[in-house]
PyMOL CGO cylinders between C-alpha atoms (Angstrom):
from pymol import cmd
from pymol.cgo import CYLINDER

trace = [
    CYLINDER, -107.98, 6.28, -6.23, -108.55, 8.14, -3.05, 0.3, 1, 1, 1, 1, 1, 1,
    CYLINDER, -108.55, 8.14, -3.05, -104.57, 6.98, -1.72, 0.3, 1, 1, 1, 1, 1, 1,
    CYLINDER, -104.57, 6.98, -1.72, -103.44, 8.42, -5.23, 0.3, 1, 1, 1, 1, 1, 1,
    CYLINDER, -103.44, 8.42, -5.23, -105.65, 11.53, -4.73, 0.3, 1, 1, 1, 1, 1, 1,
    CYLINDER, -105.65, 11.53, -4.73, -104.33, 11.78, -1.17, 0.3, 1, 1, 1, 1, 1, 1,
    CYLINDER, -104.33, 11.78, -1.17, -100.86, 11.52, -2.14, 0.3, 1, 1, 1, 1, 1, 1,
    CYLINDER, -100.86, 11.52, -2.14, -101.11, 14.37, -4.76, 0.3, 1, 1, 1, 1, 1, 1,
    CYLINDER, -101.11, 14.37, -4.76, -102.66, 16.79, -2.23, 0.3, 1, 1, 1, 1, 1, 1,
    CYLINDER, -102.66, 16.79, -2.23, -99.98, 16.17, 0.16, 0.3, 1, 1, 1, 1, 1, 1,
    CYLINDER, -99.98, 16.17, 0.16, -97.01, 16.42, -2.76, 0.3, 1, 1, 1, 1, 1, 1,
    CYLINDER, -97.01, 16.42, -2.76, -98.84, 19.39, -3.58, 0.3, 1, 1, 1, 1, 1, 1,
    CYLINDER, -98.84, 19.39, -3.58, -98.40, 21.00, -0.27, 0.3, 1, 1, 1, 1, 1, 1,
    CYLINDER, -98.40, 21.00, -0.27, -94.78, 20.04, 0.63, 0.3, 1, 1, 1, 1, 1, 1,
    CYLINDER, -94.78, 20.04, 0.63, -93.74, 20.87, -3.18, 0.3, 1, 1, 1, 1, 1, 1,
    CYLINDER, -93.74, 20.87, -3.18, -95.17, 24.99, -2.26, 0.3, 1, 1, 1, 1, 1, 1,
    CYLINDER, -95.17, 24.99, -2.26, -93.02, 25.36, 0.58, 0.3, 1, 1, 1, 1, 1, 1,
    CYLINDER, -93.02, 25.36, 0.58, -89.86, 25.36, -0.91, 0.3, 1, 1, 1, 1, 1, 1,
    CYLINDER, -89.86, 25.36, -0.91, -91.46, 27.27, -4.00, 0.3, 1, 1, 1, 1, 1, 1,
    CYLINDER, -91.46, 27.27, -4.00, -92.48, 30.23, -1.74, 0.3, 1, 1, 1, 1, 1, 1,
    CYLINDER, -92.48, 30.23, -1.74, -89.29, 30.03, 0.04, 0.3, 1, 1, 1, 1, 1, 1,
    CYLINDER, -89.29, 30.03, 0.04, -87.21, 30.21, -2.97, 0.3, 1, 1, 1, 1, 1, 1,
    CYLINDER, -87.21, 30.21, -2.97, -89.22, 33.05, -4.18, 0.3, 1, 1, 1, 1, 1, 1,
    CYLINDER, -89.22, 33.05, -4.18, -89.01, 34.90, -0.74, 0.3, 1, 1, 1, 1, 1, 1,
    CYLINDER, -89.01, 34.90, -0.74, -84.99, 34.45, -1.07, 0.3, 1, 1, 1, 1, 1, 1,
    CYLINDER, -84.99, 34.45, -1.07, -85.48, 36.01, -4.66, 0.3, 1, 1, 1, 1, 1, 1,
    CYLINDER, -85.48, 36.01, -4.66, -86.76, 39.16, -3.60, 0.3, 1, 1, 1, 1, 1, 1,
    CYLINDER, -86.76, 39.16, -3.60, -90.59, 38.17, -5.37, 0.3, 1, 1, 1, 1, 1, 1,
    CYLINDER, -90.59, 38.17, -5.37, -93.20, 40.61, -4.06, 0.3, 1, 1, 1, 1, 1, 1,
    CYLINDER, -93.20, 40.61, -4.06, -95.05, 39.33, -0.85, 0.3, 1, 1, 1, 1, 1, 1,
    CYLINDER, -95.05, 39.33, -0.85, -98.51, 39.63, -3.67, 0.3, 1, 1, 1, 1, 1, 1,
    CYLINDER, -98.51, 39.63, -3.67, -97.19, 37.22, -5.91, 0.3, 1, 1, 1, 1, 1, 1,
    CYLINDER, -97.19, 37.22, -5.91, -96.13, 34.60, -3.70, 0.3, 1, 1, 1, 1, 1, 1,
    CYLINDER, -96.13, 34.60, -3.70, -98.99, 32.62, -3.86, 0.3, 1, 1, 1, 1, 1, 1,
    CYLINDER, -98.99, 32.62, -3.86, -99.17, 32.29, -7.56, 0.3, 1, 1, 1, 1, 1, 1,
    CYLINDER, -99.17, 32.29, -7.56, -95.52, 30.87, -7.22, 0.3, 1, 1, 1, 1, 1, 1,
    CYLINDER, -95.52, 30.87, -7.22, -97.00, 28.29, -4.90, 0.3, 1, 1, 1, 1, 1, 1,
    CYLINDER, -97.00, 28.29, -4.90, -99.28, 27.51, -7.29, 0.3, 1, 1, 1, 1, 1, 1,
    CYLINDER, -99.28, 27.51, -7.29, -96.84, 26.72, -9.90, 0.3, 1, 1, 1, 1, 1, 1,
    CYLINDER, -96.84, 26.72, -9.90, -94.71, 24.57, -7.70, 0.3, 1, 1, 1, 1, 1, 1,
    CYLINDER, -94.71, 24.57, -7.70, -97.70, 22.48, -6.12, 0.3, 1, 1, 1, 1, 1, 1,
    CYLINDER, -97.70, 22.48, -6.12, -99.31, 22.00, -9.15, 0.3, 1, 1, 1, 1, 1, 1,
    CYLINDER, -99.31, 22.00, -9.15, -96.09, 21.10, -11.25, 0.3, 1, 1, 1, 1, 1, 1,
    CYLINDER, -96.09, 21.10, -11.25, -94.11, 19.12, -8.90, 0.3, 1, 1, 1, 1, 1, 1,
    CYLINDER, -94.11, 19.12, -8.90, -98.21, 17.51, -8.75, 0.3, 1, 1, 1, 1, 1, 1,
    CYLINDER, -98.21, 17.51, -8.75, -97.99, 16.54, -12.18, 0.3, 1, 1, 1, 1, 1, 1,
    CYLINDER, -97.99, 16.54, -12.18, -94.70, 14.87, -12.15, 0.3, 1, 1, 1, 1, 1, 1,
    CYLINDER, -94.70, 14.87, -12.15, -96.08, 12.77, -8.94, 0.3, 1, 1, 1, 1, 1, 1,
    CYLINDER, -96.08, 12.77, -8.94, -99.24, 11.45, -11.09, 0.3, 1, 1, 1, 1, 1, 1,
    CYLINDER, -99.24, 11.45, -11.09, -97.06, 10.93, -14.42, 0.3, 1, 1, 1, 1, 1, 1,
    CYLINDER, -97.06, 10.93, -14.42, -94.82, 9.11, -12.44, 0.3, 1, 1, 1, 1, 1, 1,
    CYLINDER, -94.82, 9.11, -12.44, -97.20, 7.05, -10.72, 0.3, 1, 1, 1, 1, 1, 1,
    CYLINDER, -97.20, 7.05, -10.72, -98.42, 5.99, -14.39, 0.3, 1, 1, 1, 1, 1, 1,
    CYLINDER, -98.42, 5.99, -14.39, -95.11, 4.69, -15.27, 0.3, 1, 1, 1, 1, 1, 1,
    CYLINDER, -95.11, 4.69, -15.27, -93.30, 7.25, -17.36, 0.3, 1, 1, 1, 1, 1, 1,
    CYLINDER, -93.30, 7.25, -17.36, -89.74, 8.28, -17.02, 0.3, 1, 1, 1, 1, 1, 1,
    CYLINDER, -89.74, 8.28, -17.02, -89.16, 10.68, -14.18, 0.3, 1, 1, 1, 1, 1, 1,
    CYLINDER, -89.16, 10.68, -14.18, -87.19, 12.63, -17.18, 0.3, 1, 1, 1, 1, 1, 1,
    CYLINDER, -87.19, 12.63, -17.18, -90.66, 12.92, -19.85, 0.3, 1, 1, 1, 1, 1, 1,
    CYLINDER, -90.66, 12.92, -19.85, -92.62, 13.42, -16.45, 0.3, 1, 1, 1, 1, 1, 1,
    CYLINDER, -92.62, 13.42, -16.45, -89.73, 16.72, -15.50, 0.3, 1, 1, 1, 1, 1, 1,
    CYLINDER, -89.73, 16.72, -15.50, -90.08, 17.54, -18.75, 0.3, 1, 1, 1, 1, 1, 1,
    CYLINDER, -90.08, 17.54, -18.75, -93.63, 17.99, -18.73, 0.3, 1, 1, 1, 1, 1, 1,
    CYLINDER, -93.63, 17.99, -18.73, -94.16, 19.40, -15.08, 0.3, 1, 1, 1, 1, 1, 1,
    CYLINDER, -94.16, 19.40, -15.08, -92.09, 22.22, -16.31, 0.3, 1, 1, 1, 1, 1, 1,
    CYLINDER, -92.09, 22.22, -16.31, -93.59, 22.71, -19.40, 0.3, 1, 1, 1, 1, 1, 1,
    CYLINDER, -93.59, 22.71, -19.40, -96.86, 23.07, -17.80, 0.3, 1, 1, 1, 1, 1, 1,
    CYLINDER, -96.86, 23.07, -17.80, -94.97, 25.37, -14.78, 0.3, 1, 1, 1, 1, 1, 1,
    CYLINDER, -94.97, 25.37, -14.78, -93.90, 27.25, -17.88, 0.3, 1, 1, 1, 1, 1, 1,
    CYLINDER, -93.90, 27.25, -17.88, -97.24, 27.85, -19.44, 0.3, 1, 1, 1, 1, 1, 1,
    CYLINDER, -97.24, 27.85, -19.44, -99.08, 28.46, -16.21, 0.3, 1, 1, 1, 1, 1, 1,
    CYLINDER, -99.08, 28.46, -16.21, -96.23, 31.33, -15.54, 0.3, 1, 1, 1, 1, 1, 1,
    CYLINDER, -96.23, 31.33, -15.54, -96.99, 33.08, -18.67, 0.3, 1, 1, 1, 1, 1, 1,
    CYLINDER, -96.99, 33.08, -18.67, -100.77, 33.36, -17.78, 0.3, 1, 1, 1, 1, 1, 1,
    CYLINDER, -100.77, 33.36, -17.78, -99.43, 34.41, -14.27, 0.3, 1, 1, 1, 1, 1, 1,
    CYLINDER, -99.43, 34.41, -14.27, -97.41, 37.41, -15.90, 0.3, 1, 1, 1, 1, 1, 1,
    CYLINDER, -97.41, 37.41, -15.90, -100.02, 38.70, -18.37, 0.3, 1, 1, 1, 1, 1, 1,
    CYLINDER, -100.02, 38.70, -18.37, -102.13, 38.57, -15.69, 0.3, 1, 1, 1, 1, 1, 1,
    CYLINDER, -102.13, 38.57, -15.69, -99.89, 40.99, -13.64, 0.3, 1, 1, 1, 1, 1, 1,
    CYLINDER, -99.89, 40.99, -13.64, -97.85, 42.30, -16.13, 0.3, 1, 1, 1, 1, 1, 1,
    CYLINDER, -97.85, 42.30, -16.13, -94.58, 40.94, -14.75, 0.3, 1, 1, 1, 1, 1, 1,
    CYLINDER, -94.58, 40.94, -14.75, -92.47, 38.61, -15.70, 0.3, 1, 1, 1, 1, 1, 1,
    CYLINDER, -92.47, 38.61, -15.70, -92.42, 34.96, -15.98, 0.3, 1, 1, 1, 1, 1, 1,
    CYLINDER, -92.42, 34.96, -15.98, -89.70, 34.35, -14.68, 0.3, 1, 1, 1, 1, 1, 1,
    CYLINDER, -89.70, 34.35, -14.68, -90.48, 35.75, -11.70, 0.3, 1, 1, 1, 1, 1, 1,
    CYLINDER, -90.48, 35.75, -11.70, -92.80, 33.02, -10.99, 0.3, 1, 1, 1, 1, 1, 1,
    CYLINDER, -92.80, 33.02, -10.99, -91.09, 29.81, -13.11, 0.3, 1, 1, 1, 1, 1, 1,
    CYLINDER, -91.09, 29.81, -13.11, -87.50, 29.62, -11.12, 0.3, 1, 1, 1, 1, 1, 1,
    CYLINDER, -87.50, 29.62, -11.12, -89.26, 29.48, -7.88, 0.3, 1, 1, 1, 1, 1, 1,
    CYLINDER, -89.26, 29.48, -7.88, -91.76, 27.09, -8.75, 0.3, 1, 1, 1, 1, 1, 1,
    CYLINDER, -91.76, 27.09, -8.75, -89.16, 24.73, -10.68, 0.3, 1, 1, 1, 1, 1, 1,
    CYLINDER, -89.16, 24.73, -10.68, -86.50, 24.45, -7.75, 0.3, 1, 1, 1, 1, 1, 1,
    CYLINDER, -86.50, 24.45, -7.75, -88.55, 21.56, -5.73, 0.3, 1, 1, 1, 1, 1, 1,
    CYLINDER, -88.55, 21.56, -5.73, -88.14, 19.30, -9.08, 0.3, 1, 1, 1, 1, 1, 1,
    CYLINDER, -88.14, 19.30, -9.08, -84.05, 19.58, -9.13, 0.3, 1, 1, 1, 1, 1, 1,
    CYLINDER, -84.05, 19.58, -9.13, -82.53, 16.13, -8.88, 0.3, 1, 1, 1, 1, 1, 1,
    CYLINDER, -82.53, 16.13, -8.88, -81.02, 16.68, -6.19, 0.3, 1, 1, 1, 1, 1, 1,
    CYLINDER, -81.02, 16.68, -6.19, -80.55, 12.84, -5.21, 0.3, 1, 1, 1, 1, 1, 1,
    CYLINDER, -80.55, 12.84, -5.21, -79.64, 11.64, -8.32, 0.3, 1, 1, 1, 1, 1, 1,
    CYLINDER, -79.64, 11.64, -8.32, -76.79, 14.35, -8.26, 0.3, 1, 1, 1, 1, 1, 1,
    CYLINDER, -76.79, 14.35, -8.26, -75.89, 13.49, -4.28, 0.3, 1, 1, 1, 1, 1, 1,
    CYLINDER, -75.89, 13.49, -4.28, -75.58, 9.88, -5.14, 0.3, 1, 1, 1, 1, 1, 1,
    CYLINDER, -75.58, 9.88, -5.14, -73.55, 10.68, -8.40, 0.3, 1, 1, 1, 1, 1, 1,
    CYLINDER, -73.55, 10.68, -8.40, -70.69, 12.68, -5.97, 0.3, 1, 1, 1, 1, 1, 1,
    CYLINDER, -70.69, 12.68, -5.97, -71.32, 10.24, -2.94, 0.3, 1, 1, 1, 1, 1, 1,
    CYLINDER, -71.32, 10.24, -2.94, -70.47, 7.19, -5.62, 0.3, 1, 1, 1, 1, 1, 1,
    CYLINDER, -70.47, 7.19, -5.62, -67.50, 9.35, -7.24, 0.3, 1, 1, 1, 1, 1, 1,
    CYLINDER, -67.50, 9.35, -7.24, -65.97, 10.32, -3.93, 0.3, 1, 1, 1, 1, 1, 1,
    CYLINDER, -65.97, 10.32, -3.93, -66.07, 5.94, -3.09, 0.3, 1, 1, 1, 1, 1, 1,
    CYLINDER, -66.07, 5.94, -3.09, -64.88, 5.41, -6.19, 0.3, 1, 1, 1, 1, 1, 1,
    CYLINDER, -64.88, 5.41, -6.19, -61.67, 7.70, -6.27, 0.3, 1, 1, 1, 1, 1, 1,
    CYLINDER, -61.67, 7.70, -6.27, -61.08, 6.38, -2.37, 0.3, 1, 1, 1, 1, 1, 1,
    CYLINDER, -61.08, 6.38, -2.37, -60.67, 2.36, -3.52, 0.3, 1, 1, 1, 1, 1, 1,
    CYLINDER, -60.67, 2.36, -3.52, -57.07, 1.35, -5.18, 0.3, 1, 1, 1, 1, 1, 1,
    CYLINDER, -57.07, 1.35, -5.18, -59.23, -0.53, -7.77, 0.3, 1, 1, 1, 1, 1, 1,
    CYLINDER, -59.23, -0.53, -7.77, -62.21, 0.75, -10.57, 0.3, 1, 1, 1, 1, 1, 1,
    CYLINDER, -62.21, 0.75, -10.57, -65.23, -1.34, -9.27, 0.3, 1, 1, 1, 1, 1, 1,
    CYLINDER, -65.23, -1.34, -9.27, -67.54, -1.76, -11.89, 0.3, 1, 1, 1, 1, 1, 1,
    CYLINDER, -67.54, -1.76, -11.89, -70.73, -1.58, -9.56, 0.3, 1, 1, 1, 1, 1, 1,
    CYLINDER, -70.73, -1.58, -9.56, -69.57, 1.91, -7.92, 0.3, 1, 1, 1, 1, 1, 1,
    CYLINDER, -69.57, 1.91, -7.92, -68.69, 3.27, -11.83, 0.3, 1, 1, 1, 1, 1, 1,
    CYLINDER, -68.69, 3.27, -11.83, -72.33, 2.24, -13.01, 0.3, 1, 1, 1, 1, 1, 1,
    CYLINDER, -72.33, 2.24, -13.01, -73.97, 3.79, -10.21, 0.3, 1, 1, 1, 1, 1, 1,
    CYLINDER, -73.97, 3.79, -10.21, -71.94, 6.93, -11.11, 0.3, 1, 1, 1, 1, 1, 1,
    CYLINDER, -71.94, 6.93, -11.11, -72.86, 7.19, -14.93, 0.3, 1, 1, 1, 1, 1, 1,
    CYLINDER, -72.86, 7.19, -14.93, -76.11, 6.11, -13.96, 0.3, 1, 1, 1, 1, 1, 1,
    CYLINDER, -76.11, 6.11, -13.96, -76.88, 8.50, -11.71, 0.3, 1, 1, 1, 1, 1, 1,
    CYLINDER, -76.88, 8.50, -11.71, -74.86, 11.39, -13.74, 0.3, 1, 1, 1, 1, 1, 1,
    CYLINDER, -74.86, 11.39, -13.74, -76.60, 10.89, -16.62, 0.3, 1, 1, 1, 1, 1, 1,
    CYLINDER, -76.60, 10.89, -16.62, -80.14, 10.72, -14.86, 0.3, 1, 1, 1, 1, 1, 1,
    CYLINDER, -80.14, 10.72, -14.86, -78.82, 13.97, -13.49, 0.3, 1, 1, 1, 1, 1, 1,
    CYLINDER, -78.82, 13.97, -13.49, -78.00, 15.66, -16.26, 0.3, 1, 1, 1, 1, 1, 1,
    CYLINDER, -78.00, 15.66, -16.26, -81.04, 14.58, -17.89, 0.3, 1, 1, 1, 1, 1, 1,
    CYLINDER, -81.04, 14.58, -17.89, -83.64, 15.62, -15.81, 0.3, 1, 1, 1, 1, 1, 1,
    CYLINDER, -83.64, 15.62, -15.81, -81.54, 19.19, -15.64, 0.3, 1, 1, 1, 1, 1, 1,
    CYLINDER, -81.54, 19.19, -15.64, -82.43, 19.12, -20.03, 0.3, 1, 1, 1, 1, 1, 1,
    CYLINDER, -82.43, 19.12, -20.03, -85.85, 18.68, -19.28, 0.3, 1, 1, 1, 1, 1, 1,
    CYLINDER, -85.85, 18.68, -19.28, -86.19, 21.06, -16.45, 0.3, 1, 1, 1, 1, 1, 1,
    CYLINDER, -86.19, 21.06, -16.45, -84.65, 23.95, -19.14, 0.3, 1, 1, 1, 1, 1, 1,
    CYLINDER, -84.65, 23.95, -19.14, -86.06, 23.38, -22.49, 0.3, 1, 1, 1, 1, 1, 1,
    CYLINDER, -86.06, 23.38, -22.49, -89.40, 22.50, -20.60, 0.3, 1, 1, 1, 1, 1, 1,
    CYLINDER, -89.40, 22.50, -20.60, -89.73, 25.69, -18.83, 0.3, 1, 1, 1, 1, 1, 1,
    CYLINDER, -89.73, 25.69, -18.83, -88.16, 27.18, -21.57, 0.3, 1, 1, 1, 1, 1, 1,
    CYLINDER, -88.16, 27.18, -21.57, -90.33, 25.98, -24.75, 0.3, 1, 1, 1, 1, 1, 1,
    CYLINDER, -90.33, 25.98, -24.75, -93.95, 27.65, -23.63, 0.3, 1, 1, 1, 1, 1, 1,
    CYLINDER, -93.95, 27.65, -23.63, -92.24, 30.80, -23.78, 0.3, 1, 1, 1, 1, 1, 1,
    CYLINDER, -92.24, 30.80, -23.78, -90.43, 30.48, -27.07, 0.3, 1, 1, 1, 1, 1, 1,
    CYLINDER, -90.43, 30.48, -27.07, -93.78, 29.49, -28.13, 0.3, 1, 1, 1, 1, 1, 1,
    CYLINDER, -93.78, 29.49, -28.13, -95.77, 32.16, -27.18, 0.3, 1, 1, 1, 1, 1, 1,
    CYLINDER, -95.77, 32.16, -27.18, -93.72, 35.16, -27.67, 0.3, 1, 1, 1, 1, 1, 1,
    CYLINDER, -93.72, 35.16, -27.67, -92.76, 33.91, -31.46, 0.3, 1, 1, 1, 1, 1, 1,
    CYLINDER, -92.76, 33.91, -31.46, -93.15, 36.61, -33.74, 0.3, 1, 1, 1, 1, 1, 1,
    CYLINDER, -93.15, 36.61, -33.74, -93.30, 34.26, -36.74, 0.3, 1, 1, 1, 1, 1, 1,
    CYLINDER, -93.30, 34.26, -36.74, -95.57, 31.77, -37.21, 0.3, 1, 1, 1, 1, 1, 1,
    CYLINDER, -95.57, 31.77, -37.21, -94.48, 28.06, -36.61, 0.3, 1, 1, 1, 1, 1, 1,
    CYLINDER, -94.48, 28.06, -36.61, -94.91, 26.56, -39.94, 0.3, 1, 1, 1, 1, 1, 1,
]
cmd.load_cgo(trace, "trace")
């Protein structure tokens, strides 16, 4: 419990670094930088405990941003800005960027042989897909608290 505990802390911290640097090199006000830390650590955080648990790195994306999303929305009504503001900075440490690197790396081997390997063209769809996936669930997650809360109709 306490390695699990330990490792959250320290995904935490390494997950707000590239959050506040994002947001620095999107012009977000020196004041608000910490609350785009906060949204990073705590939902790259997430996807590091769901993850350890066993889900799908795509349902645990998909609910790390979801909560990012809903955790910006406080943020803004809080200081009457807006969400966004806070979400794209705190979602950029959960792109796929390995999946996608191992998708081009595996494309780039595969158009360099004479022959189609099958092992090289799995890794490619596999990776591609995983990709594009966890892309879907970055989006509609950050994008569903919002479309929630600012509904003018009810649901049902």
């Amino acid at each position: 419990m306490m390695e699990l505990l330990l490792k959250l802390l320290n995904d935490a911290a390494f997950s707000a670094v590239p959050a506040v640097g994002f947001a620095m090199v999107f012009n977000v006000p020196r004041r608000f930088l910490p609350y785009c830390a906060l949204a990073g650590a705590l939902g790259h955080s997430l996807r590091t405990l769901l993850l350890h648990f066993g889900m799908p790195i795509e349902w645990c994306t998909f609910a790390a941003a979801a909560l990012v999303g809903v955790l910006t929305i406080g943020f803004a009504k809080k200081h009457l800005a807006p969400p966004l503001m806070y979400a794209v900075a705190a979602i950029i440490p959960m792109i796929p960027g390995t999946y996608a690197y191992n998708t081009v790396i595996a494309l780039v081997q595969l158009s360099a042989q004479s022959e189609v390997s099958p092992e090289l063209t799995a890794e490619v769809i596999s990776n591609g897909l995983k990709t594009i996936f966890i892309l879907g669930a970055l989006s509609v997650g950050l994008a569903m608290p919002s479309l929630l809360y600012f509904r003018t109709r009810p649901v049902i």
